[in-house]
DRENFI-488326 format. One record per residue (C-alpha): z, x, y; residue in three letters. Coordinates in steps of 0.02 Angstrom, whole numbers, plus 50000, padded with zeros to 5 digits. Each point is the difference from the previous one (the first is absolute). Last residue first. Layout:
% residues N
<w Z	u X	v Y	rest Ala>
...
This chain:
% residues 305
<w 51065	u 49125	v 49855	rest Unk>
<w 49938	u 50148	v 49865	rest Unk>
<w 49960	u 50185	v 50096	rest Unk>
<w 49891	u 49987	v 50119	rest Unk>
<w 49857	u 50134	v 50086	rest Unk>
<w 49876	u 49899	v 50115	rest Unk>
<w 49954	u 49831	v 50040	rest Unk>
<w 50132	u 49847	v 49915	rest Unk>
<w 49909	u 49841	v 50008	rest Unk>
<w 50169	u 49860	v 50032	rest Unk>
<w 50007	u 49855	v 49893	rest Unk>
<w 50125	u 50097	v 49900	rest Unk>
<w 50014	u 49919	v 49815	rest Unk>
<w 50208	u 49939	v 49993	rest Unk>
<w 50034	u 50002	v 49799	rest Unk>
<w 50138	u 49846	v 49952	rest Unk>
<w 50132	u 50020	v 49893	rest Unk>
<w 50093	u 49914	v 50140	rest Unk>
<w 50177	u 50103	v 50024	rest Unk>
<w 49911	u 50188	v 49946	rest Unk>
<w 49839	u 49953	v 50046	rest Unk>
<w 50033	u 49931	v 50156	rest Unk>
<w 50113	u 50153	v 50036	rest Unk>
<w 49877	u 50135	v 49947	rest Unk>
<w 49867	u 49932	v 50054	rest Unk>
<w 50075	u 49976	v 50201	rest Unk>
<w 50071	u 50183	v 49991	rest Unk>
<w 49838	u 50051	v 49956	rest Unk>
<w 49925	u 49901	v 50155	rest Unk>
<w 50136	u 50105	v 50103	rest Unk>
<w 49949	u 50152	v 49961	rest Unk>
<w 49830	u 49979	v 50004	rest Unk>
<w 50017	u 49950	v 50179	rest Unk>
<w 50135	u 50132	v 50053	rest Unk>
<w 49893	u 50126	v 49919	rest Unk>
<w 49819	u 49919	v 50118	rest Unk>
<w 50137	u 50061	v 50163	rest Unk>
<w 50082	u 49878	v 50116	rest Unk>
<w 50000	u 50051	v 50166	rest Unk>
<w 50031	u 49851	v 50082	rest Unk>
<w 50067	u 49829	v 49922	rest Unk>
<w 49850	u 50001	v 49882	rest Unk>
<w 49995	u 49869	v 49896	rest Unk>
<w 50037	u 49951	v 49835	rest Unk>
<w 49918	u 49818	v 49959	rest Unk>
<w 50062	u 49898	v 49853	rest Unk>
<w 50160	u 49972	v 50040	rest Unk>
<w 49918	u 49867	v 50162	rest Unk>
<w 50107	u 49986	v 50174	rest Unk>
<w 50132	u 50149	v 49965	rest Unk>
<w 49865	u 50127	v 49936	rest Unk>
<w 50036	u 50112	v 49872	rest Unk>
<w 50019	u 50160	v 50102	rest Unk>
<w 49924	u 50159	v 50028	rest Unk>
<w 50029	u 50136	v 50148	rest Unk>
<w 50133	u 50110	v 49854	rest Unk>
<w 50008	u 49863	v 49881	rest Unk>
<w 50068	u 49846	v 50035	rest Unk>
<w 50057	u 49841	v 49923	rest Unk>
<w 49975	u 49819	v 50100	rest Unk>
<w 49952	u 49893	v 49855	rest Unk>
<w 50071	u 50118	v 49856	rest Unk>
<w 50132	u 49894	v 49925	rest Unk>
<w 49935	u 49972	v 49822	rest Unk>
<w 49970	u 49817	v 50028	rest Unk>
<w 49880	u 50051	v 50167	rest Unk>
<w 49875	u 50113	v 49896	rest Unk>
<w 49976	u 49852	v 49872	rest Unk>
<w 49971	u 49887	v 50139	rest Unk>
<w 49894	u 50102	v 50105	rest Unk>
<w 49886	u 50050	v 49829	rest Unk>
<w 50006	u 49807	v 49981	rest Unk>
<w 49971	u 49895	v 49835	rest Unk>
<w 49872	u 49893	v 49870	rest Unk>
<w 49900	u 50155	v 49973	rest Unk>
<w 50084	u 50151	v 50094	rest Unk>
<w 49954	u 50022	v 50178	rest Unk>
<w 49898	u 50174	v 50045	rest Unk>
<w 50118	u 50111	v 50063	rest Unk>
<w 49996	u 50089	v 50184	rest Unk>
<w 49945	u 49850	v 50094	rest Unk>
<w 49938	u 50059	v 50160	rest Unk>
<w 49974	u 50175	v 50056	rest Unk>
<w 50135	u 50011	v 50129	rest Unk>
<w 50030	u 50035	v 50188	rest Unk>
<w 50108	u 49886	v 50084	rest Unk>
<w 49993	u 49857	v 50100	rest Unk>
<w 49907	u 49881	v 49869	rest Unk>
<w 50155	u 50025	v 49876	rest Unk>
<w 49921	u 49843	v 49894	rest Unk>
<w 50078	u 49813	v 49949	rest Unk>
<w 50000	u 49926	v 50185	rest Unk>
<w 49866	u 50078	v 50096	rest Unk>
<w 49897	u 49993	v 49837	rest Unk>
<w 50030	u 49801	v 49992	rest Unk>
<w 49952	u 49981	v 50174	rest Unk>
<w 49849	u 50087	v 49997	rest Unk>
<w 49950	u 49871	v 49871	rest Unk>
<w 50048	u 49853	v 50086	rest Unk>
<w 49893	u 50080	v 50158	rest Unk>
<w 49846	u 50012	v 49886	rest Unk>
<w 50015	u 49828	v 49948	rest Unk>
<w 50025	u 49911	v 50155	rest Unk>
<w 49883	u 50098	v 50086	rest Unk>
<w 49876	u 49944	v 49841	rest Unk>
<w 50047	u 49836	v 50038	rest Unk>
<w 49953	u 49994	v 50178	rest Unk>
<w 49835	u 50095	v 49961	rest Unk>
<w 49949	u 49848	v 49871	rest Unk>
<w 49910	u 50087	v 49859	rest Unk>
<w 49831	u 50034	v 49930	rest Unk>
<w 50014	u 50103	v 49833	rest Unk>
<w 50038	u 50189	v 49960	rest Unk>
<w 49878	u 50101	v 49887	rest Unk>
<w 50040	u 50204	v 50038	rest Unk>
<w 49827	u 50108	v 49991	rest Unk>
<w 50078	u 50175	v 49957	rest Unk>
<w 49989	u 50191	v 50049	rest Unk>
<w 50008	u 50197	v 49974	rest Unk>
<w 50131	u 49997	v 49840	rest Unk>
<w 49989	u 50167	v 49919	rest Unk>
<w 49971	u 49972	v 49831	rest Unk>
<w 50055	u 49911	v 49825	rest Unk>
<w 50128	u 50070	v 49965	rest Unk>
<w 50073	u 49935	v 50152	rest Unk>
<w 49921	u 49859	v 49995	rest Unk>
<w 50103	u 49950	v 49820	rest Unk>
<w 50119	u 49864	v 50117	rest Unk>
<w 50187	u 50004	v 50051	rest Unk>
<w 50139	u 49926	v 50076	rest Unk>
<w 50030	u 49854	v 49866	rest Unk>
<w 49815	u 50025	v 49893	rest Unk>
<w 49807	u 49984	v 50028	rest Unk>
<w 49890	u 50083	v 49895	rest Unk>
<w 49822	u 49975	v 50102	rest Unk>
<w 49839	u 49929	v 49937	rest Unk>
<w 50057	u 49828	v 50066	rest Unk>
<w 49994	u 50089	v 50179	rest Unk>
<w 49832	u 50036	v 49991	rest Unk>
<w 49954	u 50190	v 49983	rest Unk>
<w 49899	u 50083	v 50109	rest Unk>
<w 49942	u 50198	v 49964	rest Unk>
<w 49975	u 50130	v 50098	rest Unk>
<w 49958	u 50181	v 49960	rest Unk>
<w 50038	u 50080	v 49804	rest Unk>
<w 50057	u 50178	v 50055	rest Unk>
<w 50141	u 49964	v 50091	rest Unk>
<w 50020	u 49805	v 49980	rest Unk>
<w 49993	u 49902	v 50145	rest Unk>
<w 50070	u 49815	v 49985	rest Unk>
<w 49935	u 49839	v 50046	rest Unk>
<w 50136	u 49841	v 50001	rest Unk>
<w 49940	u 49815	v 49984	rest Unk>
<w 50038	u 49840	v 50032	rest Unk>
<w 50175	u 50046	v 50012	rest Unk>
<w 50091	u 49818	v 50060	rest Unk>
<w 50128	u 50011	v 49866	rest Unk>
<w 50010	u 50150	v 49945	rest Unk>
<w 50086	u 50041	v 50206	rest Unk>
<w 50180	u 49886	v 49914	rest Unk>
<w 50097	u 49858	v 50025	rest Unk>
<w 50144	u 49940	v 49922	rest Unk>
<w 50121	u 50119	v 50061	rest Unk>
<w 49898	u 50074	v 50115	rest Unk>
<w 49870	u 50124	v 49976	rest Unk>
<w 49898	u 50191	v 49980	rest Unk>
<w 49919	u 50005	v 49862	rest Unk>
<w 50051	u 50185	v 49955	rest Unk>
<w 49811	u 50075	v 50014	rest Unk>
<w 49957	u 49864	v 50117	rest Unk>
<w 50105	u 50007	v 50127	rest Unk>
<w 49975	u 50181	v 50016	rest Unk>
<w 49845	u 49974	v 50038	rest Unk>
<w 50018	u 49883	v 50141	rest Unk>
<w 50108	u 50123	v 50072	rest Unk>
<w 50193	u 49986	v 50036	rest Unk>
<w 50134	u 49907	v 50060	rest Unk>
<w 50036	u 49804	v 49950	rest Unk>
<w 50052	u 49903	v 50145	rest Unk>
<w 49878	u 49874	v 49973	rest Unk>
<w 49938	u 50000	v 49842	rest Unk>
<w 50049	u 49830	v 49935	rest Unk>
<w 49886	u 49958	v 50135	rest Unk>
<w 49850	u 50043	v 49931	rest Unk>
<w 49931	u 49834	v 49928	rest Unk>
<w 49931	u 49927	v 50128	rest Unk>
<w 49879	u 50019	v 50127	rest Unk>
<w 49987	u 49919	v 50186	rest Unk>
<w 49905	u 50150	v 50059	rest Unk>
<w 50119	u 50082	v 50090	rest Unk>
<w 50135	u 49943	v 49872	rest Unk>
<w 49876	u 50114	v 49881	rest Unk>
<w 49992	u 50169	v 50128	rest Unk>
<w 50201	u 49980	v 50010	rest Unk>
<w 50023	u 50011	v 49817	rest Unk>
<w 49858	u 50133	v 49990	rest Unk>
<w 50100	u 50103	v 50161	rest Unk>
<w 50148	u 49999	v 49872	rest Unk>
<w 49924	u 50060	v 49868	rest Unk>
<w 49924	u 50173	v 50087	rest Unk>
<w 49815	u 50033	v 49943	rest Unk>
<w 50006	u 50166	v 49912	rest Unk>
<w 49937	u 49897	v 49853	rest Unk>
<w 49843	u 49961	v 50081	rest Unk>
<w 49989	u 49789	v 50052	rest Unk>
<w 49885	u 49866	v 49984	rest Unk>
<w 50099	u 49824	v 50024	rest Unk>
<w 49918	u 49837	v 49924	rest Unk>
<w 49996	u 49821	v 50043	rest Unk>
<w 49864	u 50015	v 50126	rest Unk>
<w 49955	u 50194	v 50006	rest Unk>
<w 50150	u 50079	v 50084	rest Unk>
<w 49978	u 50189	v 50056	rest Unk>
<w 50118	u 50158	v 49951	rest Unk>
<w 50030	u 50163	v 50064	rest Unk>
<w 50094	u 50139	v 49928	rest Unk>
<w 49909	u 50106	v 49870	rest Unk>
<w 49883	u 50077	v 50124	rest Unk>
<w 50108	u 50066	v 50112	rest Unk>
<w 50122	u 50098	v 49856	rest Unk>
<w 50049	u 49984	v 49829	rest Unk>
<w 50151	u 50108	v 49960	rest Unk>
<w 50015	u 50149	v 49888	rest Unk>
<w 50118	u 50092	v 49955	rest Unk>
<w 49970	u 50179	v 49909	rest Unk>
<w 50104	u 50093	v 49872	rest Unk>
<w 50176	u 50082	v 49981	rest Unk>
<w 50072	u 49845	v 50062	rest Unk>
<w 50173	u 50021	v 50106	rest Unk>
<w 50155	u 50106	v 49970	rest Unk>
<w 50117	u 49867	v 50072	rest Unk>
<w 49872	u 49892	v 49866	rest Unk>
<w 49922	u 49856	v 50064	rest Unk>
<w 50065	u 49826	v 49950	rest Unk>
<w 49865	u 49846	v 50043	rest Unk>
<w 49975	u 49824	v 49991	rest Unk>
<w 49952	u 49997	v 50196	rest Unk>
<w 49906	u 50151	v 50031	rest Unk>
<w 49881	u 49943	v 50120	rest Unk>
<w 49863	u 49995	v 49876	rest Unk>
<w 50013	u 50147	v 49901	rest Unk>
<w 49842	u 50080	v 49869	rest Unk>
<w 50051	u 50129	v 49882	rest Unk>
<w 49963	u 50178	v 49976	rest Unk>
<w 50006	u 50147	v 49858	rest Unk>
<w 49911	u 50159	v 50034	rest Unk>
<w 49893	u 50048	v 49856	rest Unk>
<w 49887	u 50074	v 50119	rest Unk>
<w 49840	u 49904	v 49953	rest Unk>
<w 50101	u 49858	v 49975	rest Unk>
<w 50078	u 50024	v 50192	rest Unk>
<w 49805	u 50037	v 50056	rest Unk>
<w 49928	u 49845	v 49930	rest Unk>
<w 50119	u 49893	v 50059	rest Unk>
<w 49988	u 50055	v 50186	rest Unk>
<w 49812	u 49994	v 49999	rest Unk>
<w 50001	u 49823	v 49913	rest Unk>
<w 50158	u 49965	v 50126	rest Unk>
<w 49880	u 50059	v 50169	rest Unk>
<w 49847	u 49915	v 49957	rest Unk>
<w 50098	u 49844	v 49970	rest Unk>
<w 50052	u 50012	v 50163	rest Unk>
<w 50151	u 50038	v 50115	rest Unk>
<w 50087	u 50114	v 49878	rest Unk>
<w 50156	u 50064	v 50054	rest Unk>
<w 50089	u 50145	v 49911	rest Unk>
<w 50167	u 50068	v 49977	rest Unk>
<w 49994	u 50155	v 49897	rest Unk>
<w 50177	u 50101	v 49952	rest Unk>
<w 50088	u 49837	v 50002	rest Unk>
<w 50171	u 50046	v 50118	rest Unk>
<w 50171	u 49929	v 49914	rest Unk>
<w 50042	u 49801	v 50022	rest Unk>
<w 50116	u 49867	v 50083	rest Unk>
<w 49938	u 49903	v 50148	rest Unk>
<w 50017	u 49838	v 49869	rest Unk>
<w 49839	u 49925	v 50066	rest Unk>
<w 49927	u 50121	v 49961	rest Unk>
<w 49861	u 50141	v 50112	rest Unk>
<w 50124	u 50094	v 50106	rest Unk>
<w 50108	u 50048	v 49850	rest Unk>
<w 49849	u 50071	v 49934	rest Unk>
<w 50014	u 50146	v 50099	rest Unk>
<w 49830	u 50063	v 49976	rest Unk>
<w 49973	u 50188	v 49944	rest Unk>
<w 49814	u 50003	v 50047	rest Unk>
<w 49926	u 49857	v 50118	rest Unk>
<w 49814	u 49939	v 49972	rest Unk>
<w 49930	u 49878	v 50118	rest Unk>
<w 49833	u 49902	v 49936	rest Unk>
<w 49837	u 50089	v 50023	rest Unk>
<w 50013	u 50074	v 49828	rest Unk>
<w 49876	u 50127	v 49909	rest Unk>
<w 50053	u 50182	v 50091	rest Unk>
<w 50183	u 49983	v 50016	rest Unk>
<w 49999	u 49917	v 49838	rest Unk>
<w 49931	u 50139	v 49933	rest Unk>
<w 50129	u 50121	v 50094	rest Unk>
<w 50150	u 49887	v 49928	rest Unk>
<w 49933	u 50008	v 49829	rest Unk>
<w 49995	u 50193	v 49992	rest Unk>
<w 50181	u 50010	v 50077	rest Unk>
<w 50056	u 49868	v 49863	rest Unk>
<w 49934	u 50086	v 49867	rest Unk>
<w 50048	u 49937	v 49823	rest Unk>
């Protein structure tokens, strides 16, 4: 693997901004993580076929982040290259009944772009951070609701193989995740939502913003659910009967408004994180039997959470 060798290709092949040594605590939503030793931004598809063809080419590993909003980076950061879809993966139009949008598209200005319009079926969004493409490789939702839904279909970029569209029935859809990330690099999607009374869809959208406000540590800096919820249960529950709503670590606490959030009360390092989510599975487990699975994508050098 040459990282130095990569770098100066990429200098050479990619319009987008490239950035060595990124802190990538300035690019999640939890402001915790370690520098990535190649932080690149690729404003076409021009630029992330070059930019994926030169990181296999190198045997340098990379990943593509949204705005970083499931995500625990390493205090000694990712080894490999970041990259984030730039200019030309963040617009969107409306075509009747249906919203075009790349996958660096920001959610929350698609929920906005729809009441606009007078369209529904976004509004359980509201609220939500992160890209349109990350939404759709954890289908992103509500409680009842959920982005599989209204997916007309998703194309994806695959490094070597080019584009390829898939309808949303061809997708494996699951509870806060989806196969697209095996499947590709996410670049865009056609998003079926229906006529819809603007009124009611303020109605709806402000409901749902109201929920979050209640149930979720909005003020502080986190990376959402930490624990993917047990079938038939609650990670927050579970983490709440063993006493650990409100337990700290160093800058990292179980959140006092929703157990299964830790968030950063300043400083907090990606150890305090892990540490606490073991100290999570190993109580649940011990009292519940049960196994908490991490919600959160871990970047960089872990041991076991």
């Amino acid at each position: 693997m040459s990282v130095a060798i990569a770098y100066k290709q990429l200098q050479a092949e990619v319009e987008g901004h490239l950035k060595r040594d990124e802190s990538m605590g300035r690019h999640t939503t939890f402001r915790i993580g370690g520098p990535a030793a190649i932080f690149a931004e690729c404003d076409t598809l021009s630029d992330l076929h070059a930019a994926t063809d030169i990181l296999e080419e190198q045997q340098v590993a990379w990943t593509v982040l949204g705005k970083g909003s499931n995500v625990l980076v390493s205090d000694d950061g990712y080894a490999g290259a970041i990259l984030v879809l730039g200019r030309a993966f963040r617009s969107h139009t409306v075509d009747e009944n249906r919203l075009h949008a790349g996958a660096g598209a920001l959610l929350g200005r698609l929920v906005h772009a729809a009441f606009a319009t007078g369209l529904s079926g976004l509004e359980f969004a509201v609220g939500i951070p992160g890209t349109v493409g990350g939404a759709l490789g954890m289908n992103a939702g509500s409680r009842d609701v959920w982005i599989d839904g209204i997916a007309e279909s998703v194309t994806v970029f695959r490094p070597g193989g080019g584009l390829q569209r898939l309808r949303g029935s061809d997708i494996v859809w699951g509870y806060r995740k989806s196969d697209l990330p095996a499947r590709g690099v996410i670049v865009e999607t056609t998003l079926r939502l229906s006529e819809g009374d603007r009124d009611r869809i303020r109605l709806a959208m402000e409901a749902s913003l109201a929920r979050r406000k209640r149930s979720q540590p909005l003020s502080l800096p986190s990376a959402g659910s930490v624990f993917v919820n047990p079938a038939n249960d609650s990670a927050g529950r579970l983490i709440e009967s063993v006493s650990l709503k409100g337990e700290r670590i160093g800058g990292a606490a179980f959140s006092d408004v929703h157990a299964n959030f830790i968030v950063n009360l300043g400083g907090a390092t990606a150890s305090d994180v892990v540490a606490l989510m073991a100290m999570a599975q190993e109580r649940v487990r011990d009292a519940h039997g049960v196994e908490l699975t991490p919600e959160i994508r871990f970047l960089g050098s872990f041991g076991e959470a």
